[in-house]
C-alpha positions as YAML, in Angstrom:
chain: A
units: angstrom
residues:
- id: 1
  name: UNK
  ca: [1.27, 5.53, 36.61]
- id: 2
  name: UNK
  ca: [2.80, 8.17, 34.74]
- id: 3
  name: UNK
  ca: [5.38, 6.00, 33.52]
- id: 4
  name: UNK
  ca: [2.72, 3.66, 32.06]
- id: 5
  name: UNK
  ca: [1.42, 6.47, 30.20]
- id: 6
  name: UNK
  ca: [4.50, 7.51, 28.41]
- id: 7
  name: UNK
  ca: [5.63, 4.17, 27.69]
- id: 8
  name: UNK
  ca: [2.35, 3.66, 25.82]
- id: 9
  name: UNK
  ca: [2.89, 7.63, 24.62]
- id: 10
  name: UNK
  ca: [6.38, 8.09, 23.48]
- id: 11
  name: UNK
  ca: [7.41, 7.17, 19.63]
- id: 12
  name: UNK
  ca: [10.47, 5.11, 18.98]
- id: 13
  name: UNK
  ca: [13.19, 4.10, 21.62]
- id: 14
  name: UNK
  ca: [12.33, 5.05, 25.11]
- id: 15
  name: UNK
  ca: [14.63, 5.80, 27.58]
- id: 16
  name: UNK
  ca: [14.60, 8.47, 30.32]
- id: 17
  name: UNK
  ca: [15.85, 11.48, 27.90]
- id: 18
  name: UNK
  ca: [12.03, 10.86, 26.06]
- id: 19
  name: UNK
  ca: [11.11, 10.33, 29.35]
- id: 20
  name: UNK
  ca: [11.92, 13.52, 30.52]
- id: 21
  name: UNK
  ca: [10.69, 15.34, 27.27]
- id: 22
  name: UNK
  ca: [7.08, 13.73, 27.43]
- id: 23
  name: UNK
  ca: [6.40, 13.33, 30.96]
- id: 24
  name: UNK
  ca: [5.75, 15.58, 33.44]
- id: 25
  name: UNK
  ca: [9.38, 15.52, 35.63]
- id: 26
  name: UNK
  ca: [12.90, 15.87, 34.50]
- id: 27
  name: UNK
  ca: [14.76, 13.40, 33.42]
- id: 28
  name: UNK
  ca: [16.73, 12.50, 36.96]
- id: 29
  name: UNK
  ca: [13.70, 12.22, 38.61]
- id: 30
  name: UNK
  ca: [12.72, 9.28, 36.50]
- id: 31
  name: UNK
  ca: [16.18, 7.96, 36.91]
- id: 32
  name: UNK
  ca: [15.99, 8.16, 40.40]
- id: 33
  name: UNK
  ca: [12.40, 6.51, 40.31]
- id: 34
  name: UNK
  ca: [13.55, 3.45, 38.39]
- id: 35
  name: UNK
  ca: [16.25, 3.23, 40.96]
- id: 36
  name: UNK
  ca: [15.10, 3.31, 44.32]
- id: 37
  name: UNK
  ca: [11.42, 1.66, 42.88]
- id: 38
  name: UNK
  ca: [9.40, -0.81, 45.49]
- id: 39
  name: UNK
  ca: [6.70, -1.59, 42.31]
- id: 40
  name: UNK
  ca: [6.08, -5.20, 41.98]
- id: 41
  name: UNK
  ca: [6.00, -5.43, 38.48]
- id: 42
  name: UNK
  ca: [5.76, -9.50, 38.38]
- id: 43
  name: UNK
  ca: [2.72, -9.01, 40.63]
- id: 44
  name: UNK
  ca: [1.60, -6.57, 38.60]
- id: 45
  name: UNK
  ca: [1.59, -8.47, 35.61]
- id: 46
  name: UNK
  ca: [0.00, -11.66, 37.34]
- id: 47
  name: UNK
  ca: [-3.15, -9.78, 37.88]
- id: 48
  name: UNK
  ca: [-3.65, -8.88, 34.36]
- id: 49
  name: UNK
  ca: [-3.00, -12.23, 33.20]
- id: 50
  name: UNK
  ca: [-5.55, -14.05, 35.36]
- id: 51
  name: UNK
  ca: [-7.82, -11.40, 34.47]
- id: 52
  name: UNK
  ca: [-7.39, -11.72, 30.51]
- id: 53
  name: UNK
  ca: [-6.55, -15.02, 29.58]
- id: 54
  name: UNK
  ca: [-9.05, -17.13, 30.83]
- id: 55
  name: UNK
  ca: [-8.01, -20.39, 29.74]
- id: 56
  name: UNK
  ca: [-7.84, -23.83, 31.95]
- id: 57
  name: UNK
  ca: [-4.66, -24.93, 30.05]
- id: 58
  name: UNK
  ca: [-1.49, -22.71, 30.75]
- id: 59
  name: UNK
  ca: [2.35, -22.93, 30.46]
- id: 60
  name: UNK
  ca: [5.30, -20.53, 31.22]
- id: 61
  name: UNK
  ca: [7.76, -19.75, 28.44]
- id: 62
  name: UNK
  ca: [11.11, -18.78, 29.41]
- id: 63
  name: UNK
  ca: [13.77, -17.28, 26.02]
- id: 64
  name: UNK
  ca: [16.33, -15.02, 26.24]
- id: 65
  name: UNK
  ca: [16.58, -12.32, 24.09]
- id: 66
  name: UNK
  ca: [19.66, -10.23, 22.80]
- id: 67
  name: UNK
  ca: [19.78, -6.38, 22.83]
- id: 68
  name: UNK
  ca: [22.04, -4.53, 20.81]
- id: 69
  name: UNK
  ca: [23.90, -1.89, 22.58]
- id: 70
  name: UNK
  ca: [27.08, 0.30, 22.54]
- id: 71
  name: UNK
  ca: [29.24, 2.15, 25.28]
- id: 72
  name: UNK
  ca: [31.04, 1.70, 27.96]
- id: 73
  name: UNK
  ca: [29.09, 2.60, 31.00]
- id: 74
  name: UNK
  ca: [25.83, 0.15, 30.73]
- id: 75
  name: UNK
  ca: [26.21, -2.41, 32.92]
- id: 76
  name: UNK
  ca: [26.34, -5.98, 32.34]
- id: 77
  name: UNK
  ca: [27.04, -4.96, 29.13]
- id: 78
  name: UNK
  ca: [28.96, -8.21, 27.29]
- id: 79
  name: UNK
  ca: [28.69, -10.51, 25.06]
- id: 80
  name: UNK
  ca: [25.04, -12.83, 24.31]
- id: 81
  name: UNK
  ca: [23.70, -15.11, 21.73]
- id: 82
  name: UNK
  ca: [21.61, -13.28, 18.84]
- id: 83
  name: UNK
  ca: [19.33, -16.22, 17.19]
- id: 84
  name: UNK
  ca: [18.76, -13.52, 14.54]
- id: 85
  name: UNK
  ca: [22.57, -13.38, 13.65]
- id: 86
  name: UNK
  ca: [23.13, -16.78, 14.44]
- id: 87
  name: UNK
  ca: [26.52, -15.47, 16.48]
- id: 88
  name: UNK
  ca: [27.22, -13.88, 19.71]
- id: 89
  name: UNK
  ca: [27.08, -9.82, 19.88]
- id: 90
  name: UNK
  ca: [27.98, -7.23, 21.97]
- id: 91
  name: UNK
  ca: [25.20, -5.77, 23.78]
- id: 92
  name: UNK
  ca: [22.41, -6.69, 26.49]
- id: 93
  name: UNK
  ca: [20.34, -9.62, 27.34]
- id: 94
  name: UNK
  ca: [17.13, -10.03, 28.95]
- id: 95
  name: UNK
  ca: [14.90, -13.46, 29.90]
- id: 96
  name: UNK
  ca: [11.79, -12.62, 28.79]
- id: 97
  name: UNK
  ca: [9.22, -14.99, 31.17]
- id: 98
  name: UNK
  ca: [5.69, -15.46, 29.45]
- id: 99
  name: UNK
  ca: [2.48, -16.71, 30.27]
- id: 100
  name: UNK
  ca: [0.74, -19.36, 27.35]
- id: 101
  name: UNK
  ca: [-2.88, -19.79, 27.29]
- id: 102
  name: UNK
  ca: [-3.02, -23.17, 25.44]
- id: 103
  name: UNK
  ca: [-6.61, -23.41, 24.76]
- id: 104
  name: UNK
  ca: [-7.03, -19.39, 23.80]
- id: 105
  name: UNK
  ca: [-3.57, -19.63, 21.67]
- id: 106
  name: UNK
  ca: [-2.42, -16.75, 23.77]
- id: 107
  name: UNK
  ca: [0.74, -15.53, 25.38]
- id: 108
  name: UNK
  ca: [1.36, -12.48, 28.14]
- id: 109
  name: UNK
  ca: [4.42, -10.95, 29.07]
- id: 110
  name: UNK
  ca: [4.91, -12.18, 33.34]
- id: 111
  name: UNK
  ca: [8.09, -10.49, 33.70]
- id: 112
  name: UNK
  ca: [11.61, -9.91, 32.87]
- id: 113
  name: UNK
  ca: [15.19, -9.51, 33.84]
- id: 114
  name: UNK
  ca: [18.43, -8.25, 32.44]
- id: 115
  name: UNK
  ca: [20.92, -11.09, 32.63]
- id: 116
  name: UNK
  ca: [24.56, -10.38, 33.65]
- id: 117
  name: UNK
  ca: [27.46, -10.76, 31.67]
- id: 118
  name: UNK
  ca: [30.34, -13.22, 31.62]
- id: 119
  name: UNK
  ca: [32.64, -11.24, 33.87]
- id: 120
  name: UNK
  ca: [29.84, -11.14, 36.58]
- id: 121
  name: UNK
  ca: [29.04, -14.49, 36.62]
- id: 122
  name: UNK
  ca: [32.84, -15.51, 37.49]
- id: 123
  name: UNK
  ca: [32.24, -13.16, 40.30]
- id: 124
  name: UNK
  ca: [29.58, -15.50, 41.10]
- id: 125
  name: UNK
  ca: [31.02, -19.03, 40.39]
- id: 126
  name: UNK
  ca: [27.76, -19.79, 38.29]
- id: 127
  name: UNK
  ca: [26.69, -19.93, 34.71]
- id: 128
  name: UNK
  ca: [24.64, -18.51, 32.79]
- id: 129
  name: UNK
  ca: [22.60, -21.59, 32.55]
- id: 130
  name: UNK
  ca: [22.90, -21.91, 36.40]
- id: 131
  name: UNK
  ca: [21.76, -18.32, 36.93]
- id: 132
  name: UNK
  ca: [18.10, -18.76, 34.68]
- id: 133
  name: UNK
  ca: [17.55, -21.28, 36.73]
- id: 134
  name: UNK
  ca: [18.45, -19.78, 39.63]
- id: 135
  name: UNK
  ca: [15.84, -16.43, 39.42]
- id: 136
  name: UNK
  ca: [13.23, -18.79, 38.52]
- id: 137
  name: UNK
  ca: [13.74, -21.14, 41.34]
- id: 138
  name: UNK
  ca: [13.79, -17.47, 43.32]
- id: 139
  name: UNK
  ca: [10.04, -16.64, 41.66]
- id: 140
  name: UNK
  ca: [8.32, -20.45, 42.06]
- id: 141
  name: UNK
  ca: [5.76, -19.19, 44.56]
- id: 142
  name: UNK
  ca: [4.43, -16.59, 41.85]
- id: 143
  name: UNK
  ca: [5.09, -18.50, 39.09]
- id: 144
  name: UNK
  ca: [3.09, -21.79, 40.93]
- id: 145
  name: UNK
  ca: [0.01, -19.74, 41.11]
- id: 146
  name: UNK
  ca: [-0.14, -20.39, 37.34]
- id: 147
  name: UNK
  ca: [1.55, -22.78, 36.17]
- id: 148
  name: UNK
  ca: [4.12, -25.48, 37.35]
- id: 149
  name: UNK
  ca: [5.03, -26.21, 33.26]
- id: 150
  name: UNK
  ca: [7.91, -24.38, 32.07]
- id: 151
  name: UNK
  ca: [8.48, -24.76, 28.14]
- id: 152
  name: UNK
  ca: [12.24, -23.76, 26.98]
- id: 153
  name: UNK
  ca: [14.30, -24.32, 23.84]
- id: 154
  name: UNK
  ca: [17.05, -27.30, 23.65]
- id: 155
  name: UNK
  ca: [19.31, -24.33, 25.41]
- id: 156
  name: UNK
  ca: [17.68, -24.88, 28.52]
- id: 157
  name: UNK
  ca: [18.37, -28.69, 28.15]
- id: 158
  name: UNK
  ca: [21.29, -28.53, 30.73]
- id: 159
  name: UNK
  ca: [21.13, -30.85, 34.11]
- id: 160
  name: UNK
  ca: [22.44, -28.04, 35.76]
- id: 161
  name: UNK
  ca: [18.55, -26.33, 34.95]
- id: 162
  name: UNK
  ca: [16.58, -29.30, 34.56]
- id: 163
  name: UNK
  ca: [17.29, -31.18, 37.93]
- id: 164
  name: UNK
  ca: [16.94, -27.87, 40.36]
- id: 165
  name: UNK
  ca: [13.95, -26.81, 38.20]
- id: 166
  name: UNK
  ca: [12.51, -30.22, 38.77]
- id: 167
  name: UNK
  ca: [13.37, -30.59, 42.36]
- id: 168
  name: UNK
  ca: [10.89, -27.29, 43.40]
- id: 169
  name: UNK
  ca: [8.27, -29.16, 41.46]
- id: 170
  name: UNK
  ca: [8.45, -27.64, 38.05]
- id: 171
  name: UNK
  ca: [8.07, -30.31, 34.78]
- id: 172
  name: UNK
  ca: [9.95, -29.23, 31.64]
- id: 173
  name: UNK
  ca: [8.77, -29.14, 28.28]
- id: 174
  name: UNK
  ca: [12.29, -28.82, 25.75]
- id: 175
  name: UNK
  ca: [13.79, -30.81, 22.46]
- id: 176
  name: UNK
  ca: [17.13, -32.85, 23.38]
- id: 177
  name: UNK
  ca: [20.13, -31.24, 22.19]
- id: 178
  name: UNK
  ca: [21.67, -32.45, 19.09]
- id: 179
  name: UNK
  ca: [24.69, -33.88, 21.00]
- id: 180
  name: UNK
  ca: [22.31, -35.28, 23.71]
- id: 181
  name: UNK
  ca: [23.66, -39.20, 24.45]
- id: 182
  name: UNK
  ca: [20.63, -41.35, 24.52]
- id: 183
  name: UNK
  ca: [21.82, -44.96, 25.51]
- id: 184
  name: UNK
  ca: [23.46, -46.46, 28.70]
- id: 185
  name: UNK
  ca: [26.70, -47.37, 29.24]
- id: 186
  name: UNK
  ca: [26.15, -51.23, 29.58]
- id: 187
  name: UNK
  ca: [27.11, -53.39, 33.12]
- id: 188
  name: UNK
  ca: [28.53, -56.98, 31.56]
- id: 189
  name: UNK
  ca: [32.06, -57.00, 31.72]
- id: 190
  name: UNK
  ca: [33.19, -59.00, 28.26]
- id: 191
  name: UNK
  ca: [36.14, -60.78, 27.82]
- id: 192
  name: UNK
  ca: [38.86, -58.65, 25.88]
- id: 193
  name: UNK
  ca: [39.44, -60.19, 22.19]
- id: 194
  name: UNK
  ca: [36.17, -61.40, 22.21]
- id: 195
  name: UNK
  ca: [33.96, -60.64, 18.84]
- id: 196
  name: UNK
  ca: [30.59, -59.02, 19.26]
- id: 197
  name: UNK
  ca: [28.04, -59.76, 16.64]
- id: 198
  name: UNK
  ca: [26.42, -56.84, 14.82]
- id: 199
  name: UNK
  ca: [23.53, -55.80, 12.33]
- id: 200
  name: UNK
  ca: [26.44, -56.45, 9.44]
- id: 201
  name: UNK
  ca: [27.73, -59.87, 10.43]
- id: 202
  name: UNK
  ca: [24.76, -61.43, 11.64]
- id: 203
  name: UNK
  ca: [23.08, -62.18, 7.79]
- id: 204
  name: UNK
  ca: [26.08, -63.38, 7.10]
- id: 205
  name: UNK
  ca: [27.00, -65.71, 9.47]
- id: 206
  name: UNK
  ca: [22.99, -66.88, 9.23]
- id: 207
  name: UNK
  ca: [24.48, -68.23, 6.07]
- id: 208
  name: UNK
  ca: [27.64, -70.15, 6.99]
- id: 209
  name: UNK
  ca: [29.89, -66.89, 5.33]
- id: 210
  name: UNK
  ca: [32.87, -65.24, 6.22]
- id: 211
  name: UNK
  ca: [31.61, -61.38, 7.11]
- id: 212
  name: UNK
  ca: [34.28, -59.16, 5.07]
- id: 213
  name: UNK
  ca: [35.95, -56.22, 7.08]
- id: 214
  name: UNK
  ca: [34.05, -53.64, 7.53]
- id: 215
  name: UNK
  ca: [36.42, -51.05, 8.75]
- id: 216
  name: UNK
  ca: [36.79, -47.90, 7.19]
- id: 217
  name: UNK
  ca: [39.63, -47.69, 4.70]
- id: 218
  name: UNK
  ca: [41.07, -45.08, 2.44]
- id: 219
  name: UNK
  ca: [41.04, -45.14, -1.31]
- id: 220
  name: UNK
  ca: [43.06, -44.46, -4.19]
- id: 221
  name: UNK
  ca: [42.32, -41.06, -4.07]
- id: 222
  name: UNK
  ca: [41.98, -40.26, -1.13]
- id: 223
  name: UNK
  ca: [38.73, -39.95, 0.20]
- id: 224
  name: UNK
  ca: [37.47, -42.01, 2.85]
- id: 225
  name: UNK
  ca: [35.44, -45.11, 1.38]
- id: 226
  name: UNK
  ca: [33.49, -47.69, 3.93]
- id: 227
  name: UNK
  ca: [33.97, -51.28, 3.65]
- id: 228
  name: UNK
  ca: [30.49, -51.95, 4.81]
- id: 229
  name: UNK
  ca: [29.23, -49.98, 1.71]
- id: 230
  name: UNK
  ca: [30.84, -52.93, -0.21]
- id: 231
  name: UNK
  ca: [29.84, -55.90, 2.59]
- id: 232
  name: UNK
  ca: [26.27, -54.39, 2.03]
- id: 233
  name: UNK
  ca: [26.43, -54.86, -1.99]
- id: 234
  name: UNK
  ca: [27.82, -58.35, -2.02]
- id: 235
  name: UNK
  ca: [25.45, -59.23, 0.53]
- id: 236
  name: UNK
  ca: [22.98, -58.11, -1.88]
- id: 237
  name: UNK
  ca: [24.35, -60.16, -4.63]
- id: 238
  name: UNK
  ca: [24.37, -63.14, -2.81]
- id: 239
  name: UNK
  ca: [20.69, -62.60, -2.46]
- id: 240
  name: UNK
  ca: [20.19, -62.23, -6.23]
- id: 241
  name: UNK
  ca: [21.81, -65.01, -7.29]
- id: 242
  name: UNK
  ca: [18.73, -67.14, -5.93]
- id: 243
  name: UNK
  ca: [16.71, -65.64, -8.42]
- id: 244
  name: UNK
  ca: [15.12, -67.32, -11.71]
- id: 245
  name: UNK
  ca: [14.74, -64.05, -13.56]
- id: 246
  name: UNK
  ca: [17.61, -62.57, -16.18]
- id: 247
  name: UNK
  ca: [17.46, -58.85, -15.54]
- id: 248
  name: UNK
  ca: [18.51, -57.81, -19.35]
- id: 249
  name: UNK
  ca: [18.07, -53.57, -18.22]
- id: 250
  name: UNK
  ca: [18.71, -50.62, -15.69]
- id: 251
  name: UNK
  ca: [15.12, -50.42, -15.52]
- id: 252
  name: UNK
  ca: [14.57, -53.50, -13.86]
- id: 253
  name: UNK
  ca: [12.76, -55.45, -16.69]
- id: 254
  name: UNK
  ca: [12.96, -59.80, -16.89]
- id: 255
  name: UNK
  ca: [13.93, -61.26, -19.94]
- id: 256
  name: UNK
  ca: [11.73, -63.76, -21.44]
- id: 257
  name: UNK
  ca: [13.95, -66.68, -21.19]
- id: 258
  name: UNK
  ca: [14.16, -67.80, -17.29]
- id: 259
  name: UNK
  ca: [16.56, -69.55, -15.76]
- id: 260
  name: UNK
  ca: [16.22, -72.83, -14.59]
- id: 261
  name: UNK
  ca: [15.72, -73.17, -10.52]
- id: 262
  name: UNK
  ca: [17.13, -76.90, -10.20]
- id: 263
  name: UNK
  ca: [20.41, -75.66, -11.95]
- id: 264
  name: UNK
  ca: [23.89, -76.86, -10.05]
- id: 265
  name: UNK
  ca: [25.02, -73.64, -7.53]
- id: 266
  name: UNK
  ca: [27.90, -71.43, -8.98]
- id: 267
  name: UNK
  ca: [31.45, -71.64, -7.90]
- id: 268
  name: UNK
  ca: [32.95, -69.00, -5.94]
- id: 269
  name: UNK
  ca: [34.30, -67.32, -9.28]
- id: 270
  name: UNK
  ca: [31.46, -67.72, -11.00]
- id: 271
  name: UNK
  ca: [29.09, -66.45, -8.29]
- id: 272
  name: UNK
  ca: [30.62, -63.32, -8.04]
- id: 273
  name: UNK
  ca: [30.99, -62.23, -11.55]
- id: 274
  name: UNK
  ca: [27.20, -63.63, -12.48]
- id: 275
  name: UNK
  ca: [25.67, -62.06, -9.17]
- id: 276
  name: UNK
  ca: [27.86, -58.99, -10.11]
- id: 277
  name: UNK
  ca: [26.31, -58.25, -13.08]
- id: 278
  name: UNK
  ca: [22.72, -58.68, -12.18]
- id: 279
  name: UNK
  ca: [22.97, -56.51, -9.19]
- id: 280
  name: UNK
  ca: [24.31, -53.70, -11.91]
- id: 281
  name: UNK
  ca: [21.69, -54.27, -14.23]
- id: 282
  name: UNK
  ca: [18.69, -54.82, -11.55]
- id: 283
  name: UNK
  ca: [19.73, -51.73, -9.30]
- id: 284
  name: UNK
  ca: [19.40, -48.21, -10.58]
- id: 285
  name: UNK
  ca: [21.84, -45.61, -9.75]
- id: 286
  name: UNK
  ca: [21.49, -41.64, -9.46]
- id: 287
  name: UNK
  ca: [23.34, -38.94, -7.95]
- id: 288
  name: UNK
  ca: [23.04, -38.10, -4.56]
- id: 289
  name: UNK
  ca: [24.73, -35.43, -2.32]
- id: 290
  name: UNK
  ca: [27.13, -37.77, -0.83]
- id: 291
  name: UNK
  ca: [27.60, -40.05, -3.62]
- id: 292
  name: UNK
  ca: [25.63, -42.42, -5.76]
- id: 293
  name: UNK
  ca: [22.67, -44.06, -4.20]
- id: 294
  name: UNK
  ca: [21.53, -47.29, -5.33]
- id: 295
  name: UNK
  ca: [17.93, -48.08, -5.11]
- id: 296
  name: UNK
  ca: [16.82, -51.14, -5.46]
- id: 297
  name: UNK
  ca: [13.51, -52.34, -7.17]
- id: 298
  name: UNK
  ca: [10.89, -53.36, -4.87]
- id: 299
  name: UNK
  ca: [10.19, -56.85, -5.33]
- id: 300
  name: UNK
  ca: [14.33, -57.92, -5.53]
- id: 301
  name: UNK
  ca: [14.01, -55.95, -1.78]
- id: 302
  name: UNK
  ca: [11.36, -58.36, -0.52]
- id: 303
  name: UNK
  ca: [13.37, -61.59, -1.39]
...
């Protein structure tokens, strides 16, 4: 208990050099303590939470956390992830495990461990993924007594923790990686050669067209420019032309002089230039951060 005290008591870093100055034994004997100590701290800890967070609804939170140190001596000292620095760093890392009270908006510290470093885990053939999971596979019984919900960050959203977690009986709560893969490979075997219709040839074959190429090309200039960018405009043209309005501004305002709807369809020339030219004046343009964006006005969308 005298530990306890001082780490309550002593100002600024603590380590067993404040140790010694504070407390009442000398600095080896609190060396020697921490090393040869049988004190169940995770027990420990388990007892206070049950006894101050009261809530029904709990969770255990599991995040690393990077410490900065320097030397030569510490062990496992390599390098870890610093979300603060957005890099890795030299120093230490601990996985800080944490009791949430949902319905008190709580959290308590359960327990924590020093994780090792890269050269270590060779040793090992594991990891570091493989080894989280690993100590807290090793703790289930403790950790069951509270709570079988374990909520992680998308780090944690590995198979390699997410299948032995969830085959002692613990359900995950994490966010899917941003290169996470979420389709299936499909079973029919098709034909080589054989074309398969798409959300960009379908309107147009609807209509008895020829879909243009959509591959991706490079321009004059260049910088990569998409074909389907252009298949998506004329499509839009083609659409306008059916129209009995003569758009006469950017804004998107009708003349007053309509065009008649029982007039003779345009010829492939014609078309183009005539639908051309209305899509220009009906569709707005503005700068946008990968280009210019056309939007266009609400009621030509809806034909």
């Amino acid at each position: 208990m005298d530990a306890m005290k001082l780490f309550m008591a002593i100002p600024g870093r603590i380590n067993f050099l404040q140790m010694g100055r504070y407390g009442k034994f000398s600095e080896q004997t609190y060396r020697n303590h921490f090393v040869n100590e049988s004190f169940d701290w995770f027990s420990f800890n388990e007892n206070l939470v049950k006894e101050h967070l009261p809530g029904k609804r709990k969770a255990i939170a599991v995040d690393p956390s990077y410490i900065p140190k320097s030397g030569k001596k510490t062990p496992w000292l390599g390098y870890f992830w610093s979300g603060c620095a957005g890099e890795y760093k030299r120093g230490l890392e601990i996985m800080g495990i944490g009791v949430l009270d949902v319905d008190n908006r709580e959290c308590m510290t359960l327990g924590s461990v020093q994780s090792p470093d890269t050269k270590t885990l060779d040793n090992m053939d594991k990891s570091l993924v493989d080894w989280y999971a690993g100590y807290l596979v090793s703790r289930r019984e403790q950790i069951h007594r509270i709570s079988n919900i374990v909520v992680a960050d998308a780090f944690f959203s590995k198979s390699t923790f997410i299948t032995p977690m969830c085959n002692v009986g613990f359900h995950i709560i994490s966010r899917f990686r941003n290169d996470a893969v979420l389709f299936y490979p499909t079973a029919e075997n098709r034909p080589g050669g054989e074309d398969v219709p798409s959300c960009m040839t379908a309107p147009w074959t609807s209509r008895g067209l020829t879909p243009p190429d959509v591959r991706n090309t490079k321009s004059t200039n260049g910088s990569s420019t998409s074909r389907q960018t252009k298949a998506n405009r004329h499509l839009m043209s083609w659409n306008i032309t059916g129209l009995a309005s003569n758009w006469s501004s950017a804004s998107g305002t009708a003349s007053s002089t309509p065009e008649s709807q029982t007039a003779s369809p345009p010829t492939s020339e014609s078309w183009l230039s005539t639908s051309t030219h209305r899509l220009r004046q009906s569709i707005s343009q503005r700068p946008h951060a990968k280009g210019w964006e056309y939007r266009i006005p609400s009621h030509l969308a809806s034909q």
